[in-house]
C-alpha positions in Angstrom: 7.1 51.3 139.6 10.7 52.6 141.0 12.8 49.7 139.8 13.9 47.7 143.0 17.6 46.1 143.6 17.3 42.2 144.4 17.2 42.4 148.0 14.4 44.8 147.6 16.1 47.9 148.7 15.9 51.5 147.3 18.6 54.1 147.1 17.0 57.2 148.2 17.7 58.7 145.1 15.4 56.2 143.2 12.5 57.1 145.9 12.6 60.3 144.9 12.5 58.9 141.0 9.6 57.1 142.3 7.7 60.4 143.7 8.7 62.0 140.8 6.0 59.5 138.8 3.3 59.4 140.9 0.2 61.6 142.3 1.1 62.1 145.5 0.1 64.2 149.2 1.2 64.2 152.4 -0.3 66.7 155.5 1.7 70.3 154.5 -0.6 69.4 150.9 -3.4 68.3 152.5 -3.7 70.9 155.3 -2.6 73.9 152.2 -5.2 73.1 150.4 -7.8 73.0 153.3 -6.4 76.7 154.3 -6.1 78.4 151.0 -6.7 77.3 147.7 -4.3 80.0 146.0 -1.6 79.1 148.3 -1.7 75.4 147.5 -1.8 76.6 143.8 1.8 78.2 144.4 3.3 75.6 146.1 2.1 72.6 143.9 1.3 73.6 140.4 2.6 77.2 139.7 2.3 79.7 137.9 4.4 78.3 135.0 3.5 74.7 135.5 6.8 74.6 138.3 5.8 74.4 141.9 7.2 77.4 144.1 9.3 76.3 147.5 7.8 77.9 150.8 10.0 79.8 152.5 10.7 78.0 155.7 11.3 80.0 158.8 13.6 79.5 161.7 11.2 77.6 164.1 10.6 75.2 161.6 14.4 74.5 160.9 15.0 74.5 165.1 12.0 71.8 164.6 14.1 69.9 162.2 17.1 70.0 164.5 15.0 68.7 167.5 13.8 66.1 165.2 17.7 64.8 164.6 18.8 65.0 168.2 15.3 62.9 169.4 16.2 60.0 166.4 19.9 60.0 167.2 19.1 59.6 171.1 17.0 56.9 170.9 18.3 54.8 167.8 20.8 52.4 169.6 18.4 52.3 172.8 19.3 48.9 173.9 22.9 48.6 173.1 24.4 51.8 174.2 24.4 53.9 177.4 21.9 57.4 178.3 25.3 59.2 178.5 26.5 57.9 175.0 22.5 58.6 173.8 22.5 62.0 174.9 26.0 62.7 173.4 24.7 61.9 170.1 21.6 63.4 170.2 23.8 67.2 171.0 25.8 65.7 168.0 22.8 65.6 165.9 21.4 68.8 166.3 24.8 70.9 166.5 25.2 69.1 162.8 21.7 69.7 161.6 21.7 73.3 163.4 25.3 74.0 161.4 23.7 73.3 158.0 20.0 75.1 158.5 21.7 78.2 160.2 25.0 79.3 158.7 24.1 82.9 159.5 23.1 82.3 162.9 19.6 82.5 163.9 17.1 86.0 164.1 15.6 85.1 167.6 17.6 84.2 170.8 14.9 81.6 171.2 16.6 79.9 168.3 20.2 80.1 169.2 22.5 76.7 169.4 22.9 77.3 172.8 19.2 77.0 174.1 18.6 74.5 171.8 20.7 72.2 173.3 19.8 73.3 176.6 16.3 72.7 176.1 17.8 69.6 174.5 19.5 68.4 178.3 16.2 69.0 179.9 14.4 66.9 177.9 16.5 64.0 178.5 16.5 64.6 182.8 12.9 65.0 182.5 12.5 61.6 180.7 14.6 59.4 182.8 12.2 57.9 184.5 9.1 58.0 182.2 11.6 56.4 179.2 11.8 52.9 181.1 7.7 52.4 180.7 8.4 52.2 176.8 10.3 51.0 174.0 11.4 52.4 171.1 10.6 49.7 168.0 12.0 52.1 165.7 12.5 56.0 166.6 11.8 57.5 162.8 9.6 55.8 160.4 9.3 56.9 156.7 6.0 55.9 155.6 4.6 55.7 151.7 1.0 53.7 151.2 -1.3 53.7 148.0 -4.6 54.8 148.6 -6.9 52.8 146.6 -10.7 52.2 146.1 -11.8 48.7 148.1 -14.5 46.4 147.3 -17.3 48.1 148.1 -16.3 51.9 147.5 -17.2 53.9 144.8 -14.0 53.6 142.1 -11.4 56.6 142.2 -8.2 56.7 140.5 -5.1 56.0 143.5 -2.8 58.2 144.9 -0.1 58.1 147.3 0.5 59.3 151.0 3.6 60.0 152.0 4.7 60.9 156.0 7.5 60.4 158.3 6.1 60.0 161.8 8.7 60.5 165.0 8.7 56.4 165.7 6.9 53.9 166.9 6.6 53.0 170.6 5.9 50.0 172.4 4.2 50.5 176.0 5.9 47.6 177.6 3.5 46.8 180.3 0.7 46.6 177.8 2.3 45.3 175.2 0.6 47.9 172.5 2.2 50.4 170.6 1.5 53.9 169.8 3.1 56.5 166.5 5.2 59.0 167.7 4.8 63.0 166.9 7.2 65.1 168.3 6.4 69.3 168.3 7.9 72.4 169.5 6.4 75.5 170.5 7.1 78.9 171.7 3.4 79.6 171.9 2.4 77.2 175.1 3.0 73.3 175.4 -0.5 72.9 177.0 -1.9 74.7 173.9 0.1 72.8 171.2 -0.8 69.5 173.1 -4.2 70.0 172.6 -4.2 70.8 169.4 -2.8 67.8 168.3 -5.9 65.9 169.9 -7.6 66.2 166.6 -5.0 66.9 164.3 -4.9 65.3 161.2 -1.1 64.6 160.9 -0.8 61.8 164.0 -3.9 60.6 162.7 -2.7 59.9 159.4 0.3 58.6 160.5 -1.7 55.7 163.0 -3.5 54.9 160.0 -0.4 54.3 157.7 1.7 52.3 160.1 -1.8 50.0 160.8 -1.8 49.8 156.9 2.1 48.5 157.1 0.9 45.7 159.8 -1.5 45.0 157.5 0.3 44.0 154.5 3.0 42.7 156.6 5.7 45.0 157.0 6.1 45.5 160.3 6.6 42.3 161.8 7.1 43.6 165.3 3.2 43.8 165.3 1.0 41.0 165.0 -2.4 43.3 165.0 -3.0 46.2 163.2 -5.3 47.6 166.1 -2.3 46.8 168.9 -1.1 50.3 166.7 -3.3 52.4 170.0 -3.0 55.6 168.6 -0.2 58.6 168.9 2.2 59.4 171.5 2.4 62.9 171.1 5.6 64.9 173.1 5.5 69.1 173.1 8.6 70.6 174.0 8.8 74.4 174.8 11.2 76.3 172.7 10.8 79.5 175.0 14.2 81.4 176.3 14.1 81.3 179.8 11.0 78.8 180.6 11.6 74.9 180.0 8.4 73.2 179.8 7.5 70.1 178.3 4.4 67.7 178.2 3.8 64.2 176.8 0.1 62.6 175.9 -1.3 59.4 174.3 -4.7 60.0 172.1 -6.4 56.6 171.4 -7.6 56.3 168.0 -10.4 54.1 167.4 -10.6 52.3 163.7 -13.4 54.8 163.1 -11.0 57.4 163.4 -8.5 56.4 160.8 -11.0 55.5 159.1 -13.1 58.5 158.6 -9.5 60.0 158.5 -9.0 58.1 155.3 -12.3 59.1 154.0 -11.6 62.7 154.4 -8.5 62.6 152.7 -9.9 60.3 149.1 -12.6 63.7 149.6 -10.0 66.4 149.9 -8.0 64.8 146.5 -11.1 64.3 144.6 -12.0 68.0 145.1 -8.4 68.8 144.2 -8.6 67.4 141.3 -12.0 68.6 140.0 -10.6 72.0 140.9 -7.3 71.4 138.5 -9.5 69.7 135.8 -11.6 73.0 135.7 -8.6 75.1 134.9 -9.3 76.5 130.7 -13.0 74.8 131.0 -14.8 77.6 129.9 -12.8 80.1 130.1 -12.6 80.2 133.7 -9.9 82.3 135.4 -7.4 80.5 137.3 -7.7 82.9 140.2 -11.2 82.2 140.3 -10.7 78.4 140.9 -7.6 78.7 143.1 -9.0 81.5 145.0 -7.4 83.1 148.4 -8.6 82.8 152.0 -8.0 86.2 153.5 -7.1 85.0 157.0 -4.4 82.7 155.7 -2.4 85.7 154.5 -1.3 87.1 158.0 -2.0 84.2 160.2 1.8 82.8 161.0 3.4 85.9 159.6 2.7 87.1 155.7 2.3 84.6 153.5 5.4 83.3 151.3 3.4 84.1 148.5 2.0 87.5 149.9 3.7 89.6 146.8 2.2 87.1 144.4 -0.8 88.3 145.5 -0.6 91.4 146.1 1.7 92.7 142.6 0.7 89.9 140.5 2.6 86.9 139.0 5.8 88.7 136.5 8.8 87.9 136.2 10.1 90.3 139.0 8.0 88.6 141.3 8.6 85.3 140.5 12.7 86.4 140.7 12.6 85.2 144.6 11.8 81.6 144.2 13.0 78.7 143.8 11.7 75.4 142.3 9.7 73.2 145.3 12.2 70.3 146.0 11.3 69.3 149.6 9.2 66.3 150.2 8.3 64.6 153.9 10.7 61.9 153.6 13.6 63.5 153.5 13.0 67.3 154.1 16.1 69.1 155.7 17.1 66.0 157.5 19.4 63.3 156.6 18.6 61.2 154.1 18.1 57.8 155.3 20.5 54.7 153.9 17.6 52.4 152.4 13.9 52.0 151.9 12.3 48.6 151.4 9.2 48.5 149.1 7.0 45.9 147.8 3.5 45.9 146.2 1.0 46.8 146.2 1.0 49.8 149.1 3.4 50.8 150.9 7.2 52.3 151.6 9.1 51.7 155.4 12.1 53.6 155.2 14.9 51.7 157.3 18.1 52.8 158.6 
């Protein structure tokens, strides 16, 4: 364990210290090595033994500067005004967009100025809706151990890691829901549905119950008052502002077989990377490509891999993977408090 200062707080360059020692995933792992098992090879063991960073595209990095104006606008919720919310949320995202796009962006979708257009509509068309709920906290880092119980079949643990957009209290029912904030230039009713079933919000219900559970998150008496996701799409298009809001309920089931899925997935991971030089097996054999992965959101980061083999030419273009889901792109947050046995809340 990450030594810990005496009032239990973490710099967040001993969390990354921490992560540095320990097995751990998070949904980008998790969903890679669902999709492709050669891609997942790239990005988390490499060729050479060091991961290789994805090349991250311009809608993700307008993501990330969504992300920053949506914490900055609703940290301070009950102290200042909309007006002085708003103002910092455009303050957020022209700093984050100034970092992640030096060289201006490749689509007018992505410029700063429809950014924080779409940024003003957002707010108007929240207004109203915004009084129904309360922001506990409006970004959450999450880190929990993932351990075999009482009556489960032993397994070494790992760790999940996630940083989920929040966690809202509906203040007529007094329960409280895990934020997940998208965009999408490919249709809000589309990406709203999507996220019905998606694994990320699931995950990230079943950590914050975990926090409950061990006591970290004394807002919430009951693991199950954590309902489920409150999931917010907002339309990135050029001329069309569109935006769409939905809670999923998630049972106990659900995290549960969430959590079960995910203890599967690892264990299948690792009997994969244990089989690398058993018998002279090829590494492409056991890390083997999924065809339709390699065009599906453009090429592939690692299409030339692939396609020219791994030499030293083609290795030239990459860099070392460094990003992890707690801090990203964003700005680092001041503090995390950790305790055994399970789990991380980063706090601001």
């Amino acid at each position: 364990m990450t030594n810990i200062s005496p009032d239990g707080k973490l710099t967040i360059d001993d969390l990354i210290s921490f992560l540095d020692t320990v097995e751990w995933y998070d949904n980008s792992r998790i969903e890679t090595i669902q999709a492709c098992k050669r891609k997942a090879y790239y990005s988390q063991i490499g060729p050479t033994g060091t991961p290789l960073a994805k090349r991250v595209g311009d809608g993700a990095h307008f993501g990330t500067c969504m992300h920053a104006a949506h914490e900055s606008y609703y940290t301070g919720w009950s102290s200042l005004t909309e007006t002085a919310r708003r103002l910092n949320g455009v303050r957020a995202f022209q700093n984050a967009y100034s970092e992640l796009f030096p060289n201006g962006p490749q689509r007018p979708i992505h410029t700063l100025v429809n950014g924080l257009d779409i940024w003003d509509c957002y707010c108007d068309a929240c207004l109203v809706e915004d009084r129904l709920y309360r922001p506990v906290d409006p970004e959450i880092g999450l880190v929990v151990r993932v351990a075999p119980r009482s009556h489960e079949p032993v397994f070494k643990p790992f760790w999940y890691v996630g940083r989920a957009d929040g966690v809202w209290e509906r203040v007529a029912h007094h329960d409280y829901f895990v934020g997940e904030l998208k965009t999408s230039s490919g249709g809000v009713e589309r990406r709203i549905k999507s996220l019905t079933f998606h694994r990320q919000p699931v995950g990230y219900v079943f950590q914050v119950r975990e926090l409950v559970k061990e006591g970290k998150f004394p807002e919430v008496n009951n693991y199950l008052d954590i309902k489920g996701s409150f999931c917010t799409v907002m339309g990135i298009q050029a001329q069309k502002r569109d935006l769409d809001r939905e809670y999923f309920v998630l049972s106990e089931e659900d995290t549960e077989d969430w959590r079960a899925e995910t203890i599967e997935n690892v264990q299948e991971w690792r009997t994969r990377r244990k089989a690398v030089g058993e018998m002279g097996r090829n590494w492409k054999h056991i890390y083997y490509k999924e065809t339709e992965e390699c065009t599906k959101y453009g090429l592939c980061p690692y299409w030339d891999l692939c396609k020219f083999g791994v030499t030293p030419d083609s290795l030239a273009d990459f860099t070392i993977e460094t990003w992890n889901p707690l801090i990203g792109s964003r700005p680092a947050p001041e503090h995390v408090e950790i305790s055994d046995p399970g789990t991380i809340r980063i706090s601001r």
